[in-house]
C-alpha positions as CSV (number, residue, x, y, z in Angstrom):
1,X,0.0,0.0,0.0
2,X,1.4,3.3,-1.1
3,X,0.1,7.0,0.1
4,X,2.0,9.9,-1.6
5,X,1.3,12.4,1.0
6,X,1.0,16.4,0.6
7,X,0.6,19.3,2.8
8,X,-1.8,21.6,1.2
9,X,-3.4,24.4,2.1
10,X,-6.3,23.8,-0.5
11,X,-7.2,21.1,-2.2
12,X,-10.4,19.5,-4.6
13,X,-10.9,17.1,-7.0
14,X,-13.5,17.2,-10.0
15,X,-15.2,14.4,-12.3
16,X,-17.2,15.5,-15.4
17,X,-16.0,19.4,-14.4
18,X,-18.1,19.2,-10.4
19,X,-16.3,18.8,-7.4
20,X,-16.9,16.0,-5.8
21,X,-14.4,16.6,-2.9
22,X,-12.3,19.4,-1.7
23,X,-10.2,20.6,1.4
24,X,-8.9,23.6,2.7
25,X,-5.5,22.9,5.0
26,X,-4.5,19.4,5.6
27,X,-3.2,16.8,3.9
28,X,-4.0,15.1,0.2
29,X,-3.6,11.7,-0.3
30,X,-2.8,9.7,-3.5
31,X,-3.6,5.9,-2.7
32,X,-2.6,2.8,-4.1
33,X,-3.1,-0.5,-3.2
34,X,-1.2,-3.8,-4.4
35,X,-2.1,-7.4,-4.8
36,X,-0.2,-8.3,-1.2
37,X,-2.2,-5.5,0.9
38,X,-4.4,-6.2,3.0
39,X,-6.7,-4.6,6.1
40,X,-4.2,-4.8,8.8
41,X,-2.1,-2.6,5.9
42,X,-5.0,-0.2,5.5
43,X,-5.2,0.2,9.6
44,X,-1.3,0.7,10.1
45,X,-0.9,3.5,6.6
46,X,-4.5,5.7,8.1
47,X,-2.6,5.6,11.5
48,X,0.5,6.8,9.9
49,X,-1.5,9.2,7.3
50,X,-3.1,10.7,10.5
51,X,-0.3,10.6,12.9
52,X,2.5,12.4,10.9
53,X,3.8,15.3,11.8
54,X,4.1,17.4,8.3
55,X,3.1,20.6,10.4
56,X,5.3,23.7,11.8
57,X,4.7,24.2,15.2
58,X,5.7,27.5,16.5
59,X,9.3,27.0,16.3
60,X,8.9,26.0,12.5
61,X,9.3,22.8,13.1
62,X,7.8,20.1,11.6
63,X,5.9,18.4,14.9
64,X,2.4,18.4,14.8
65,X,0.1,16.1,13.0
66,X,-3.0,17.0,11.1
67,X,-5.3,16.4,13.7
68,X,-2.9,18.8,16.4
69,X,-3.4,21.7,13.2
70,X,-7.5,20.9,13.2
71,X,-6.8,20.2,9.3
72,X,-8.5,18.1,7.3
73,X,-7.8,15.1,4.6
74,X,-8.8,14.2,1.3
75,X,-8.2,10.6,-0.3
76,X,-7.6,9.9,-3.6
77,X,-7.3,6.3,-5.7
78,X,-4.0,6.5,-7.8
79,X,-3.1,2.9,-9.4
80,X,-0.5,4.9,-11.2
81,X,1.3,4.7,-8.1
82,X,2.0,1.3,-8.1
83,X,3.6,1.0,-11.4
84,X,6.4,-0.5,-12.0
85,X,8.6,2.0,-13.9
86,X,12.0,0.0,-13.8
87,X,12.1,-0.7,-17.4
88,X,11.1,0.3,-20.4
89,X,10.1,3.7,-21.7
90,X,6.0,3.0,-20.8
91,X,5.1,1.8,-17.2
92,X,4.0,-1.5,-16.1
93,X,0.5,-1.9,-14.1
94,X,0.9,-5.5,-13.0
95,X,1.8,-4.6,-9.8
96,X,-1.6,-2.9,-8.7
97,X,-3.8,-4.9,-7.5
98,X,-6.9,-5.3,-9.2
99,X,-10.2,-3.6,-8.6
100,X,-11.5,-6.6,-6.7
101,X,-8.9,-6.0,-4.1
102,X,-8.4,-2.3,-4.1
103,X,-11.9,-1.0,-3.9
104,X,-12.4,-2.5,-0.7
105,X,-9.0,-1.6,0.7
106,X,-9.6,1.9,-0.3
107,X,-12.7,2.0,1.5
108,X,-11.1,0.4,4.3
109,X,-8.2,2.8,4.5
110,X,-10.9,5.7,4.1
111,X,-12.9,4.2,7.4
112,X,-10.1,4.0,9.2
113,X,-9.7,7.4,8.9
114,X,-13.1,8.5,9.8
115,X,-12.2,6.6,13.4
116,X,-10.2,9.5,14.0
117,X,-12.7,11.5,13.7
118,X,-12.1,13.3,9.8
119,X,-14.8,13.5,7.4
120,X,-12.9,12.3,4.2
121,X,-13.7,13.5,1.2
122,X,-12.9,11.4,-1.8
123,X,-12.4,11.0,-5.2
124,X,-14.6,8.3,-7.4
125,X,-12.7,5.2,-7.8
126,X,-11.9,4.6,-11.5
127,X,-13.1,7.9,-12.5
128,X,-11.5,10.5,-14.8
129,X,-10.6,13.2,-11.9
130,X,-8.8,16.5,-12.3
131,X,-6.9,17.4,-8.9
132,X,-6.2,20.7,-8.3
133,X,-4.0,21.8,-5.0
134,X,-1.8,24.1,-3.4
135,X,1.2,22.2,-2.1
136,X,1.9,23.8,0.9
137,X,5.9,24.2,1.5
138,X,6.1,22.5,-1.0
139,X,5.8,19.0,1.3
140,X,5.2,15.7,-0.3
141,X,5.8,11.9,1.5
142,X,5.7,8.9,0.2
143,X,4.0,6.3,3.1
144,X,4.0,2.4,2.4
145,X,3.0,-0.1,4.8
């Protein structure tokens, strides 16, 4: 399971030119799943998603977590993620898993971070979405579990 993690201070994403989801400061996630993930996966990467500590404190320092910041999180399926680029000049997507598998993972990883108490705006899984953000910093992770 991969999250690609960014600090924004605004972020939506549109299908078919509506929004279907959108933030304001907090953090945007691109997820991916793979054929090994599974829900224990999902639990541990929404701990770490909501857990890290992207955020200045007063010092300017980055040690508080998007909950400490009252931010909020959007979630976004991102297969591309998982592709495996060592080769070629055109990616391979054999190494995401399959709808099957991810769309409940997804949803999984998306509950889990409801437990903590965010509201979770998403993309639409499979869809044709335009993201639009403001990287904040810029500051971008990249999470596996």
């Amino acid at each position: 399971m991969i999250a690609l993690i960014q600090r924004v201070s605004q972020a939506n994403v549109s299908v078919n030119q509506k929004i279907i989801g959108e933030i304001e400061q907090g953090i945007l996630v691109l997820l991916a799943i793979e054929p090994d993930d599974n829900e224990a996966k999902a639990k541990r990467l929404a701990e770490r998603v909501a857990g890290y500590r992207i955020f200045e404190d007063d010092a300017g320092k980055m040690h508080l977590n998007v909950k400490q910041i009252g931010g909020e999180i959007l979630v976004i399926s991102q297969f591309t993620l998982a592709a495996d680029t060592n080769s070629g000049m055109r990616p391979s997507f054999t190494t995401a898993a399959k709808p099957e598998v991810s769309i409940p993972l997804y949803q999984s990883f998306c509950r889990q971070l409801r437990e903590y108490g965010f509201a979770i705006p998403t993309g639409e899984f499979g869809a044709d979405m335009k993201v639009s953000l403001v990287n904040d910093g810029p500051v971008t992770f990249t999470l596996t579990c």
